[in-house]
C-alpha positions, 0 to 999 in steps of 0.5 A: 366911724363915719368921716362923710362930712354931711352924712346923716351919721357923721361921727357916729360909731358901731362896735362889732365883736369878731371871734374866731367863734361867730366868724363874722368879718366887716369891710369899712369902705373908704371915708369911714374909719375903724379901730379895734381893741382884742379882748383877749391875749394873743390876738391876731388881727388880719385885714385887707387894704384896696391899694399898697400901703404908703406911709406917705398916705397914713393918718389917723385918729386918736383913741380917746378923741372925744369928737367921736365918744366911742366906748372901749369894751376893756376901758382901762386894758390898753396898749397904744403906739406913740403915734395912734396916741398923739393925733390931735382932736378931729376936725373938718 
């Protein structure tokens, strides 16, 4: 999802399907946000950071956050850490 306050496509999403199948990837550079749901059991998801993870530095934005409209592919199928589901609505 775009976060670039005053870009033409600001909070707007994309969904993309990965699968061991199609072998497609994505990079999602900074100021853009991403999120996934598996869609199927035993799932593993591998991805690649530019620098070492700093939990200091970790934010984040709620699932449902309605800012974004973003729709689920398994709408009702989901596990959430407490943190991911606590972050408050998005603002600039």
């Amino acid at each position: 999802m775009d976060l670039r306050a005053g870009s033409p496509t600001f909070r707007q999403w994309i969904g993309v399907d990965l699968t061991a199948e199609n072998r497609l990837m994505i990079y999602i550079p900074g100021d853009l946000g991403h999120g996934f749901q598996t869609l199927e059991d035993d799932t593993e998801v591998f991805y690649q950071t530019s620098t070492a993870f700093r939990p200091d530095a970790c934010r984040g934005l709620r699932w449902d956050d309605p800012a974004f409209g973003i729709e689920w592919p398994l709408p009702d199928e989901r596990i959430i850490i407490a943190r991911d589901s606590s972050y408050p609505d998005f603002e600039l």
